[in-house]
C-alpha positions as CSV (number, residue, x, y, z in Angstrom):
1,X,-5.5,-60.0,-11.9
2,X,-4.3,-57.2,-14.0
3,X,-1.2,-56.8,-15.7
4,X,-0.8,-52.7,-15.7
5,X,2.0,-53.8,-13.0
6,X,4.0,-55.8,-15.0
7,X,7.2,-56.5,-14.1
8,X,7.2,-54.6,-11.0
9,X,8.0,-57.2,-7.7
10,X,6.6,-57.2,-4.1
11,X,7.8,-54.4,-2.1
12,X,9.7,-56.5,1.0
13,X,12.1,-54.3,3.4
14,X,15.6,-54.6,2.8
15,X,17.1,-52.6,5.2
16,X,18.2,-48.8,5.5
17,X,21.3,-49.9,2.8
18,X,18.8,-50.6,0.0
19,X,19.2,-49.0,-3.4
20,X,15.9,-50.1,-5.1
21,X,13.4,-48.0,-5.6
22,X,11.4,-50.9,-4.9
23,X,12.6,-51.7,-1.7
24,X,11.4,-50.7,1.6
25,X,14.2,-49.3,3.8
26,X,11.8,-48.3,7.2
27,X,8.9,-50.0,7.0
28,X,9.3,-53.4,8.3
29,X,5.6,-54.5,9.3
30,X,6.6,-57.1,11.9
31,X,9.1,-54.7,13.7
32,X,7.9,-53.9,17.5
33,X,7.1,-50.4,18.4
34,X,5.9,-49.1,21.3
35,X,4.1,-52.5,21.8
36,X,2.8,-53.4,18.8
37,X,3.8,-54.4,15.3
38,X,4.7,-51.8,12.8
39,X,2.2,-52.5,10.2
40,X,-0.7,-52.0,12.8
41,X,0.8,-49.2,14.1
42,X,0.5,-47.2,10.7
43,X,-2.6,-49.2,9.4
44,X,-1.8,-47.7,5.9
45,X,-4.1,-47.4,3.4
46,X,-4.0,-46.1,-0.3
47,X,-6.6,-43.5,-1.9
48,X,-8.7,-45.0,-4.7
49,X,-9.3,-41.7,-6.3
50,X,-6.0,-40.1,-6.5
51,X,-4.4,-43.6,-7.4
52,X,-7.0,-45.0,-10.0
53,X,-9.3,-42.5,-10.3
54,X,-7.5,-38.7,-11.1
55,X,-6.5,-39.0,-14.8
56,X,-3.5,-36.1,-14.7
57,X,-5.4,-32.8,-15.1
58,X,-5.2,-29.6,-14.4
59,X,-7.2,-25.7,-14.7
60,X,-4.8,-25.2,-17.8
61,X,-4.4,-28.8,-19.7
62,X,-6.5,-32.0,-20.1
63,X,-5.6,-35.5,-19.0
64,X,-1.9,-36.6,-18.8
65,X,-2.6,-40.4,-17.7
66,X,-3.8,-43.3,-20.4
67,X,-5.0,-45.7,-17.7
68,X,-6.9,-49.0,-19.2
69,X,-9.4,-48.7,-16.8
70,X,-10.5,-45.2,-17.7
71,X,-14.2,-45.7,-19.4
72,X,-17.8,-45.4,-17.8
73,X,-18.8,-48.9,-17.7
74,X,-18.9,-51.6,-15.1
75,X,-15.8,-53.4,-17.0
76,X,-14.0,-50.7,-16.6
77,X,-14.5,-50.1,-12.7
78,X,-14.4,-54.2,-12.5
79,X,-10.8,-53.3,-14.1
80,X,-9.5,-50.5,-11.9
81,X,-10.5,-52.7,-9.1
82,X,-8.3,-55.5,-11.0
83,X,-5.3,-53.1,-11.1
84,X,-5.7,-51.7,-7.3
85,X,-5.9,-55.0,-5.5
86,X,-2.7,-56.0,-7.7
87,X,-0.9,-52.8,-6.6
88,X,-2.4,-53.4,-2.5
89,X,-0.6,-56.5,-3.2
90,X,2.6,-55.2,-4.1
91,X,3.1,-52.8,-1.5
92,X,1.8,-55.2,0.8
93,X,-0.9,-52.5,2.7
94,X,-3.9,-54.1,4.5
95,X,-6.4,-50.9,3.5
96,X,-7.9,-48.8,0.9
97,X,-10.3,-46.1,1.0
98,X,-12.9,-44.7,-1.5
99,X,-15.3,-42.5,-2.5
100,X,-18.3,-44.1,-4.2
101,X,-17.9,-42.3,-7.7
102,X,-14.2,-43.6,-7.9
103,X,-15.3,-47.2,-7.6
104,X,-18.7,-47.3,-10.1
105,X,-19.8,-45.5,-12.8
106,X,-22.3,-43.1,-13.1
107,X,-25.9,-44.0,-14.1
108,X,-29.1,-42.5,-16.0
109,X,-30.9,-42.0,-12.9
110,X,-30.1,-42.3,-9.0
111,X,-31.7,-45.9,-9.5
112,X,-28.8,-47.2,-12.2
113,X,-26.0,-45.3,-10.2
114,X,-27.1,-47.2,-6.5
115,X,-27.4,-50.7,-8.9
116,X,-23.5,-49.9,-10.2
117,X,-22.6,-49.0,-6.6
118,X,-23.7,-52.4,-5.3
119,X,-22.4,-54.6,-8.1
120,X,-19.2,-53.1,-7.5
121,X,-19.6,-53.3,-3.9
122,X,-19.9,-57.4,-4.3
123,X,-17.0,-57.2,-6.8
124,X,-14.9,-55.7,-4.5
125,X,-16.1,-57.9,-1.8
126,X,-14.8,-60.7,-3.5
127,X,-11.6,-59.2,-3.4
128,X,-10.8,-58.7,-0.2
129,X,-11.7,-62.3,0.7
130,X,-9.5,-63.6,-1.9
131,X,-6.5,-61.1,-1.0
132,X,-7.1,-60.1,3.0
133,X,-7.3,-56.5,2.6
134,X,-9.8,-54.5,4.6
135,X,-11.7,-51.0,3.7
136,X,-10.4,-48.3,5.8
137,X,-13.2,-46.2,5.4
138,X,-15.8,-44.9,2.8
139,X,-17.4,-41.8,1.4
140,X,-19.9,-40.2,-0.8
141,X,-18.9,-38.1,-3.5
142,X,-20.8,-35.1,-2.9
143,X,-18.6,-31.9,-4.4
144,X,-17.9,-33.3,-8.2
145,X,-21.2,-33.7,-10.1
146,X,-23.2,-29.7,-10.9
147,X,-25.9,-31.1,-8.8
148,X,-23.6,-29.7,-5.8
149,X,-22.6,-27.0,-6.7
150,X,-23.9,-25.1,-3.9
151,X,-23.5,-27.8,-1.4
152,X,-24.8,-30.5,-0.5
153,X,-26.0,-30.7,3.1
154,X,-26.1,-27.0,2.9
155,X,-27.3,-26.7,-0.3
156,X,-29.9,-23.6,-1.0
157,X,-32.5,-26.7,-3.0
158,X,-34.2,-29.6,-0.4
159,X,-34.3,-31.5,-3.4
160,X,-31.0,-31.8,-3.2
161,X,-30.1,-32.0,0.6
162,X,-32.7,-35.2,-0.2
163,X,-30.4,-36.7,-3.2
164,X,-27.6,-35.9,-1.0
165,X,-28.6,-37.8,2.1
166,X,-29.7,-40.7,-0.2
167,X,-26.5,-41.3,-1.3
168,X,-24.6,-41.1,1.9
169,X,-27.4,-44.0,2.8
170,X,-26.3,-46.1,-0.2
171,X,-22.6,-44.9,0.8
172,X,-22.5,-45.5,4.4
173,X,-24.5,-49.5,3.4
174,X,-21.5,-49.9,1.2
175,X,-19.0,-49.0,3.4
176,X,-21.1,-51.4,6.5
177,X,-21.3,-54.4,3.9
178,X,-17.6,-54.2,3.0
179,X,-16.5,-54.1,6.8
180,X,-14.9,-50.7,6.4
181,X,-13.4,-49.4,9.3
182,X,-14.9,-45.7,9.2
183,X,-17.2,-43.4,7.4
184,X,-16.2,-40.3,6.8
185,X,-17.6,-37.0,5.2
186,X,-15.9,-34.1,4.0
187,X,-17.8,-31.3,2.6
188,X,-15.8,-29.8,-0.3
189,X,-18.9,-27.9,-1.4
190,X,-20.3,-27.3,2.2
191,X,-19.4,-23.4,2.1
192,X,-20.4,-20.4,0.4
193,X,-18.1,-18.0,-2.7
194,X,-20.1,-15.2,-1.5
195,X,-22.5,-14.0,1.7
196,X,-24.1,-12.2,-0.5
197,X,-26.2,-15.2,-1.8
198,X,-25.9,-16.8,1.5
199,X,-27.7,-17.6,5.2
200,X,-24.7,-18.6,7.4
201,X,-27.7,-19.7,10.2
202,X,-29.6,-21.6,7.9
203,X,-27.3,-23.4,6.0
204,X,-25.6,-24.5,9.7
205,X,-28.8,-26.0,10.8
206,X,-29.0,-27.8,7.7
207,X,-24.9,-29.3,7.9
208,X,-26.0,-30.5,11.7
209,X,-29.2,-32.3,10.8
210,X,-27.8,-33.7,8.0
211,X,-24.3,-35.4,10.2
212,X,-27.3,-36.1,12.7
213,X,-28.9,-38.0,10.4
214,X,-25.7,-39.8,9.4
215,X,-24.9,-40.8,13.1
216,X,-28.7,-41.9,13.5
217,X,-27.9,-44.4,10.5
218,X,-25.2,-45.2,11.5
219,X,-26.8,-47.3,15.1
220,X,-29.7,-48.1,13.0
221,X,-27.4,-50.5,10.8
222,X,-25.6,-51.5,13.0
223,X,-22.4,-49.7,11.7
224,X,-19.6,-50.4,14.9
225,X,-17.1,-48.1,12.7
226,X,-16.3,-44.4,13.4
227,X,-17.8,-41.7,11.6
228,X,-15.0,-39.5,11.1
229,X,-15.5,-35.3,9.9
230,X,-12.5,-34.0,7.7
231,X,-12.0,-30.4,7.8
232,X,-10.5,-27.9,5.3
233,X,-10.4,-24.4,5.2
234,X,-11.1,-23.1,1.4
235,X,-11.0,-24.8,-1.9
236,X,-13.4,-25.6,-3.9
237,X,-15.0,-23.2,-1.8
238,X,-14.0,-19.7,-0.9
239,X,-15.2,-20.8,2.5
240,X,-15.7,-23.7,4.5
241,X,-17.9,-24.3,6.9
242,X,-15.6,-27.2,8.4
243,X,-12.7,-24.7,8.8
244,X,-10.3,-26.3,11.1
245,X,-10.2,-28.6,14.5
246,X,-11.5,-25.8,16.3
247,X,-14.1,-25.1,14.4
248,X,-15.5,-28.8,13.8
249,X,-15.3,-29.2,17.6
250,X,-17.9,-26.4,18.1
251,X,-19.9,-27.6,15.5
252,X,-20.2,-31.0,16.8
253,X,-20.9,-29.3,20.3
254,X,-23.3,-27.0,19.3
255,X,-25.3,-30.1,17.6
256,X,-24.8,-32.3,20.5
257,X,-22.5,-34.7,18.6
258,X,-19.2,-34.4,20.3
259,X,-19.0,-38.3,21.8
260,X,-20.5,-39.3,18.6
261,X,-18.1,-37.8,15.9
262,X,-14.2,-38.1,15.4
263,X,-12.0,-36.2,13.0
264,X,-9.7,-37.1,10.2
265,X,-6.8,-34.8,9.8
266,X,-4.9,-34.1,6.5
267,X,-1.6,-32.9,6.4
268,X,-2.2,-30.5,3.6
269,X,-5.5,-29.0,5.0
270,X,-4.0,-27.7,7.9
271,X,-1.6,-26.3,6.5
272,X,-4.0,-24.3,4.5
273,X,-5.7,-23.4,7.5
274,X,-2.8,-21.6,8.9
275,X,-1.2,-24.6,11.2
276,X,1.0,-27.4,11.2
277,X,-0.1,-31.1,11.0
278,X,0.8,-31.7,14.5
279,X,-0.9,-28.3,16.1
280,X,-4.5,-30.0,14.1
281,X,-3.9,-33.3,15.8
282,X,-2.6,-32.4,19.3
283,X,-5.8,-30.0,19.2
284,X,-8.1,-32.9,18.5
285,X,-6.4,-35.3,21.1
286,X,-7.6,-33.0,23.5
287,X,-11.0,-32.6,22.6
288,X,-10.8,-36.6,22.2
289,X,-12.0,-36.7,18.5
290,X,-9.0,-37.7,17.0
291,X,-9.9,-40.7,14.6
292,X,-7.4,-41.1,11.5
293,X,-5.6,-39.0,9.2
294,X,-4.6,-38.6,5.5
295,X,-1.3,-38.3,5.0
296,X,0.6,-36.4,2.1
297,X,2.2,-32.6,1.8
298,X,1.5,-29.1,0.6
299,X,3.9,-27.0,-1.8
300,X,5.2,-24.4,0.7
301,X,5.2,-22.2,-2.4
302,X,1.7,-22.5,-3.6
303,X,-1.4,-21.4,-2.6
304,X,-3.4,-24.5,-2.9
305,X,-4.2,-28.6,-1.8
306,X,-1.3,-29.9,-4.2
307,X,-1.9,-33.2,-2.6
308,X,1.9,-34.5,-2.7
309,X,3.5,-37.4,-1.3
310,X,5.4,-37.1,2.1
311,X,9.2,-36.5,2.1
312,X,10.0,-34.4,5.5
313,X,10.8,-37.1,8.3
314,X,11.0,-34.2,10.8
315,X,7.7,-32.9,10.2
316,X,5.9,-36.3,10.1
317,X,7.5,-37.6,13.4
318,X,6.0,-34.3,14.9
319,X,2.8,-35.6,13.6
320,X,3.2,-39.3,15.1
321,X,4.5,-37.9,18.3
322,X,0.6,-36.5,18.8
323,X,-0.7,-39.4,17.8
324,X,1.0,-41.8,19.8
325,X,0.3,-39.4,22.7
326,X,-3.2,-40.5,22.0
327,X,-2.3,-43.9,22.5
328,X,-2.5,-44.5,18.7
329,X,-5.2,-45.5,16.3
330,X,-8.1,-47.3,17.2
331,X,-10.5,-47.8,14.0
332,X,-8.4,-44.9,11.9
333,X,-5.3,-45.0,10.4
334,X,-2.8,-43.7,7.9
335,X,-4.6,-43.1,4.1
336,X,-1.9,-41.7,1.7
337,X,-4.2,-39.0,0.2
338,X,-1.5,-38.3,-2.4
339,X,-1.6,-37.7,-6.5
340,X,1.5,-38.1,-8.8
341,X,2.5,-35.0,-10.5
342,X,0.9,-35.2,-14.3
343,X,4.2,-35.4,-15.8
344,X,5.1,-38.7,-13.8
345,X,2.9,-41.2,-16.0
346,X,5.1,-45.2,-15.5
347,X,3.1,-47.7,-13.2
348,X,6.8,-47.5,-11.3
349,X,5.7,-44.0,-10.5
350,X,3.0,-44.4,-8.7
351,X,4.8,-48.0,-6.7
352,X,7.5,-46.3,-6.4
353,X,6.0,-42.8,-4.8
354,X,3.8,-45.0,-2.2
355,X,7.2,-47.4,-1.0
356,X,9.2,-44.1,-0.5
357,X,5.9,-42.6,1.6
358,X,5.5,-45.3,3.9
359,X,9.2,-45.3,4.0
360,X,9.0,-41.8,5.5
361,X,5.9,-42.8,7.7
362,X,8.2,-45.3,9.1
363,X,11.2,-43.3,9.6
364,X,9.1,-40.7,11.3
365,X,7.0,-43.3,13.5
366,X,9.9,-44.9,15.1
367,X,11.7,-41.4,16.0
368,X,8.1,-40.3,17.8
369,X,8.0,-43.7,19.5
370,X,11.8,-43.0,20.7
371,X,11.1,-39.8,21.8
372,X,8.2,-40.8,23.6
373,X,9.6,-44.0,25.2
374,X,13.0,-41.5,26.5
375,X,10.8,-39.4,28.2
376,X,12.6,-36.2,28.4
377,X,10.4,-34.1,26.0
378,X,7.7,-34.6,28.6
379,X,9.8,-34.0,31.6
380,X,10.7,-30.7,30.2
381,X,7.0,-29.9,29.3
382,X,5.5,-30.9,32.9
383,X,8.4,-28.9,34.8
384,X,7.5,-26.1,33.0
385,X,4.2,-26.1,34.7
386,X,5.2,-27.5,37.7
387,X,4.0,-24.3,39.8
388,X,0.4,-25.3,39.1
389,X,0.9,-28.3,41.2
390,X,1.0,-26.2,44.4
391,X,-2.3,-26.6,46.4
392,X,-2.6,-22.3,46.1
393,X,-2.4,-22.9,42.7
394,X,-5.1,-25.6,42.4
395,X,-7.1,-23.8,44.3
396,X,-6.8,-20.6,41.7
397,X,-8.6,-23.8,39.4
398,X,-11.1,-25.1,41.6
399,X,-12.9,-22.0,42.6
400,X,-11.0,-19.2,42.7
401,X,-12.1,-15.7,42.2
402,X,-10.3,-12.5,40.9
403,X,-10.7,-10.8,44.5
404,X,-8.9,-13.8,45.9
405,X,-6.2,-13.3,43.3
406,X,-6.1,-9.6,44.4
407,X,-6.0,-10.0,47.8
408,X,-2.7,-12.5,47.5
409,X,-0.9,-10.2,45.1
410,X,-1.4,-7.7,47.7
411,X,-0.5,-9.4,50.8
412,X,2.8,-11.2,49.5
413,X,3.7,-8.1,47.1
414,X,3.9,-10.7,44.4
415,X,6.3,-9.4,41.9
416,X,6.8,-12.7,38.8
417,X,9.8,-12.9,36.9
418,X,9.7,-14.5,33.2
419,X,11.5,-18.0,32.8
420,X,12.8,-18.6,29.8
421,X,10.7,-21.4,27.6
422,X,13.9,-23.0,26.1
423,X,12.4,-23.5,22.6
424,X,15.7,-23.6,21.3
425,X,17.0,-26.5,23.3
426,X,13.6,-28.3,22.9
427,X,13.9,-28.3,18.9
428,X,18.0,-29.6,19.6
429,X,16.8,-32.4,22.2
430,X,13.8,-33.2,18.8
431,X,16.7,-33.5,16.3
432,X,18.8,-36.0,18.4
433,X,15.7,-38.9,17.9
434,X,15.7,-38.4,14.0
């Protein structure tokens, strides 16, 4: 056990009166909605790196946070894991998620590192059968060491495409030994600063081989989790190759991996792409690769993945709307991919800014499920494509040709008038469930 908590109780809900800080006033795990419990519903999980891992800097300052697991020695990561599981305890959250350099430290060679990697893997092991939590999902670390500089996966070197699919090995063993849930890969490096230096074709080939490669591993262990691609526009990179939805659904097309490959969708990465939350996950619904998501929230005034915790129950209950339309998660779930600001440095802080996030989660789940259960923001959607259920208008679908359409619009003098799409009194009837 660690005592960096100290003081600080278990987080039980109390009720939409509660004054505490520590005190949940939504999230009630055992509450029914839409058919199952609340807590399974959400399946939330908290981010190793941001949580126990970022130490409070920025471009323009060092480190704000004095954490007494910071240090580059097995103790040290046997202590962060000490102070997580205490903190999964408090807040009473059956997952986690990591990247493999937040959980072990770096060694001399590849060797030492993979040794470090599985001590801490049996360490953390022990854990979870002492305290019941469960691994949401795992990654490798492939954007923060020079090594990567120029990629990984897509990287300009072999030699280090080769280091790079090594570790995901290790990673994705780590992540099937601990029972995780999901692997996923996000390719903070997988883009290019400049064309100049760059061969878009190439470096493609190279990203599709290399998630082939994954998904090949993947049925050769044995792993029955979900291997999950997260997409973001820019940042490290000028450009990145897994841009958006859209984009990741071609790729995985184009490379034959569409029924192999799911996506998890962060808040703050599509908003840098140019679209809400809920636009990313209606778009992967459709395409049927929506897996989990990360959950947090840009600054509307800054350029840039600030990685905050959630606060706007109207935009989150968008978000839950599409993915309860999906008939909720299967293997993925809610990850709060969320940093305190540097200057909030207590152990309450960071308590305190998960209990009001899954407060919000909550709040925003249960007006989705109303909405969804009342039915009358999908009446309003199917009427307003109710003409396409006419057989003429089927038929347009199922082999129709432009002549055809011609020849109508000249025979009935077809002359369509514009209904009005009511977005007005769609957003009012939206408001009434929050």
């Amino acid at each position: 056990m660690s005592d960096f908590f100290a003081g600080i109780p278990a987080v039980t809900y109390e009720g939409p009166e509660a004054r505490s800080d520590f005190a949940f006033r939504h999230y009630n795990p055992d509450e029914m909605v839409m058919g199952k419990r609340m807590e399974d519903q959400l399946r939330f999980a908290v981010a190793w790196w941001h949580s126990f891992a970022w130490e409070g800097g920025d471009p323009f300052g060092g480190p704000t946070f004095q954490r007494p697991w910071f240090g580059d020695t097995l103790d040290h990561a046997r202590a962060k894991a000490d102070a997580a599981f205490e903190m999964f305890r408090i807040l009473n959250v059956p997952f986690y998620c990591f990247h493999d350099a937040d959980i072990r430290p770096e060694g001399g060679s590849f060797a030492e590192t993979t040794a470090n990697l599985e001590a801490m893997v049996d360490y953390l092991g022990q854990k979870q059968e002492s305290s019941g939590k469960r691994l949401l999902w795992g990654t490798a670390n492939l954007f923060s060491h020079r090594r990567y500089m120029a990629g990984a996966a897509t990287n300009p070197d072999p030699d280090v495409f080769a280091y790079a699919a090594a570790t995901i090995k290790t990673c994705m063993d780590a992540t099937h030994k601990l029972g995780g849930a999901n692997y996923v890969l996000w390719g903070g490096r997988e883009g290019y600063e400049t064309l100049l230096n760059t061969d878009l074709g190439r470096e493609r080939e190279q990203a599709g081989r290399m998630l082939q490669m994954v998904v090949d591993y993947k049925h050769k262990i044995g792993f029955e989790g979900t291997i999950l691609l997260e997409p973001k526009p820019q940042e490290p990179t000028k450009h990145q190759y897994d841009y958006d939805v859209a984009t990741v659904f071609s790729f995985l097309s184009e490379f034959g991996l569409q029924d192999e490959v799911k996506m998890n969708i962060e808040q703050g990465h599509a908003i840098l792409a140019g679209h809400s939350f809920e636009h990313e996950l209606a778009l992967a619904r459709e395409f049927g690769i929506l897996g989990s998501i990360d959950m947090n929230r840009n600054d509307y005034q800054s350029g840039w993945d600030t990685d905050q915790f959630p606060n706007n129950i109207p935009e989150v209950a968008l978000a839950y709307y599409e993915i309860l339309r999906a008939g909720g998660f299967d293997t993925g779930g809610t990850n709060f991919d969320a940093k305190l600001r540097r200057e909030s440095l207590d152990p309450e802080d960071l308590i305190a800014a998960h209990v009001a996030a899954m407060d919000v989660c909550a709040a925003g789940l249960k007006a989705a499920a109303r909405m969804l259960e009342d039915g009358e923001l999908e009446r309003r959607r199917e009427d307003r494509y109710a003409g396409w259920r006419a057989p003429s208008a089927e038929a347009m679908l199922n082999g129709g040709k432009l002549e055809d359409c011609f020849a109508h619009v000249m025979e009935t003098g077809l002359d369509p008038q514009p209904v009005s799409g009511g977005q007005e009194r769609l957003e009012a009837l939206v408001a009434r469930y929050l």
